[in-house]
C-alpha positions, 0 to 999 in steps of 0.5 A, spaced: 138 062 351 137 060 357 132 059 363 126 065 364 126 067 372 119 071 373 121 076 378 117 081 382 121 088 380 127 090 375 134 089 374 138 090 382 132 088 386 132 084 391 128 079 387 133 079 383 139 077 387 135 072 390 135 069 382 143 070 381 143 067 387 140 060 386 140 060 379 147 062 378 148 063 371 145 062 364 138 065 365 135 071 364 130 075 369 123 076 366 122 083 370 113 084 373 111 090 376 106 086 380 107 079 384 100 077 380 103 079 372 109 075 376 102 069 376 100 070 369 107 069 367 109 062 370 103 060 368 102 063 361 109 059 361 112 066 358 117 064 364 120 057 367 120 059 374 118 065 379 122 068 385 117 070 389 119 073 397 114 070 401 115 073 409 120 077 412 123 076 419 120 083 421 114 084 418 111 078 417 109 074 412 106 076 405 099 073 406 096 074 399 102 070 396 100 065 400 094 064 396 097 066 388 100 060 390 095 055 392 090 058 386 094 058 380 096 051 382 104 053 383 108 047 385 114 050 390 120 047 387 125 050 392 127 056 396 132 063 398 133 066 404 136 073 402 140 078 408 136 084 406 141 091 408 136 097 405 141 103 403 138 110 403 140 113 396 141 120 393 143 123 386 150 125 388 151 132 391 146 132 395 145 132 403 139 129 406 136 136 409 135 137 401 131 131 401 123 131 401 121 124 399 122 117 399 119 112 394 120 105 395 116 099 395 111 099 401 115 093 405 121 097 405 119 103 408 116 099 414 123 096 415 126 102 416 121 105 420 125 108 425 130 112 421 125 114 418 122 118 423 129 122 424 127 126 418 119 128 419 120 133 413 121 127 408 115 125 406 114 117 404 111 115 398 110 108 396 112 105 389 112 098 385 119 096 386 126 099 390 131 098 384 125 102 379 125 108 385 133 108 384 133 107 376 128 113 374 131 117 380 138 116 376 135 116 368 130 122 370 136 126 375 131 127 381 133 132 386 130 132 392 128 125 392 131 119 395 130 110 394 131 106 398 134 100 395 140 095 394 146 097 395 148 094 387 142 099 385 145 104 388 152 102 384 148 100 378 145 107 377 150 112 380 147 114 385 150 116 393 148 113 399 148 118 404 145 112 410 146 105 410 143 099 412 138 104 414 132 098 416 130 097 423 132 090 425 139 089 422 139 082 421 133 083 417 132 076 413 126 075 407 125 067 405 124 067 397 120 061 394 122 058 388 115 056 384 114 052 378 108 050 374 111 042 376 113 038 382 121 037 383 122 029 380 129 029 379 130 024 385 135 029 389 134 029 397 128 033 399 127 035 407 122 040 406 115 040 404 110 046 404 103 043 404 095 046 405 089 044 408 083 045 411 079 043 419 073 042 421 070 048 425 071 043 432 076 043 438 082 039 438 082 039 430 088 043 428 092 040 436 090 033 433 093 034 426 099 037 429 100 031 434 101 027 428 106 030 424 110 030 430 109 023 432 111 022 424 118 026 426 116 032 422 118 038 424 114 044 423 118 050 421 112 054 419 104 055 419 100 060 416 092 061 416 089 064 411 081 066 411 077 063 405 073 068 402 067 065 400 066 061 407 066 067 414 070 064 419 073 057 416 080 057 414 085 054 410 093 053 414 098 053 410 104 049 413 112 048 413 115 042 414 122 039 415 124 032 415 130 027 416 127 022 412 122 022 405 118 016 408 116 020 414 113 025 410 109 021 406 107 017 411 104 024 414 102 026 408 098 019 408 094 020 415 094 028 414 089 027 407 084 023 412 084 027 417 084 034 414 079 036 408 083 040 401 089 038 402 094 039 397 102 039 397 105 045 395 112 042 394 118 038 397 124 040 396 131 042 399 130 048 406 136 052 405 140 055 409 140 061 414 
């Protein structure tokens, strides 16, 4: 049968893509309406691995899938970056002055924020995926309101585009990640690393920190801090790096785990290309 890919969404949504993308061929897409069914079932193993979206170059990143991978214990076993053009689609035959709603996924509807706001008689509603907003206009034959979705959604379920690449920033890029219930040991070349851990409450901490991962030749490419809940005013950081060579990771990743508390690799694997 095949790997089972848990995505966020239906078939044609951007999380999709991203599972054609980097898997290829011989898998089938295990589709989850939210990112925590996406958790439940890695972790239930009703899926081998998860494509989850973790930050987009416009809005930023997604906070709380920081922590669904750090809680569940997922290991980060690769990534995709996933050129994302949003297409504002109809049921064919009609114009956009017919048009009252758009549905689409709440990080959709930000990214398109000023096209929006050309057609302040369009009402924006939020809905759980983009491909199931185009799905249930065209299985249902919706007039009068449009998705914003893929352009393979919009070809999948017959419907018209009457706007394209409607998003605000036109090089608009989400990273995905690929998670597993187990660290990549398949012994191919790794030049990236994502890693948690936390800081005493004192000055020059996280500069500190920070000096040694450069002294040991990584380069971060990414820092998150993210509160913990159960104690104000501490935080956990989450943090990306790229190396050039394996033993410059581990040598940090051997001073890091004096230096800070909670410290937990998330996974080395390949960085992708832009």
């Amino acid at each position: 049968m095949g790997k089972i890919i848990a995505i966020q969404g239906g078939a044609c949504s951007y999380h999709h893509m991203v599972s054609d993308a980097y898997f290829k061929e011989n898998y089938k897409i295990n589709e989850c309406l939210t990112f925590d069914a996406l958790a439940d079932s890695l972790s239930a193993k009703t899926s081998d691995f998860a494509v989850m979206a973790i930050e987009n170059s416009i809005a930023g990143s997604i906070i709380p899938n920081y922590a669904i991978v750090d809680q569940n214990n997922f290991s980060v076993v690769g990534e995709h970056y996933l050129d994302i053009q949003h297409q504002f689609m109809v049921l064919p035959g009609q114009t956009i002055e017919e048009i009252t709603e758009v549905h689409s996924h709440p990080m959709a509807l930000l990214q398109c924020k000023v096209f929006l706001k050309q057609y302040p008689h369009i009402k924006l509603v939020e809905a759980e995926d983009t491909a199931l907003v185009a799905q249930r206009i065209s299985e249902l034959k919706i007039k009068g309101i449009a998705a914003i979705a893929s352009v393979l959604a919009a070809k999948t379920y017959g419907l018209d585009i009457l706007a394209e690449s409607v998003q605000t920033i036109k090089h608009n890029q989400t990273r995905f990640m690929v998670l597993s219930n187990t660290p990549n040991t398949d012994g191919n070349y790794y030049d990236k690393a994502s890693i948690k851990f936390e800081l005493d409450h004192k000055r020059g901490s996280l500069a500190a920190l920070l000096n040694v991962m450069s002294d040991c030749k990584l380069s971060l490419t990414k820092i998150q801090s993210l509160p913990k809940i159960d104690t104000p005013w501490r935080y956990s950081f989450f943090v990306d790096v790229t190396f050039d060579d394996l033993n410059d990771f581990k040598k940090a990743e051997q001073l890091i785990q004096i230096m800070a508390t909670h410290f937990k690799v998330l996974g080395i694997y390949k960085q992708a290309t832009l």
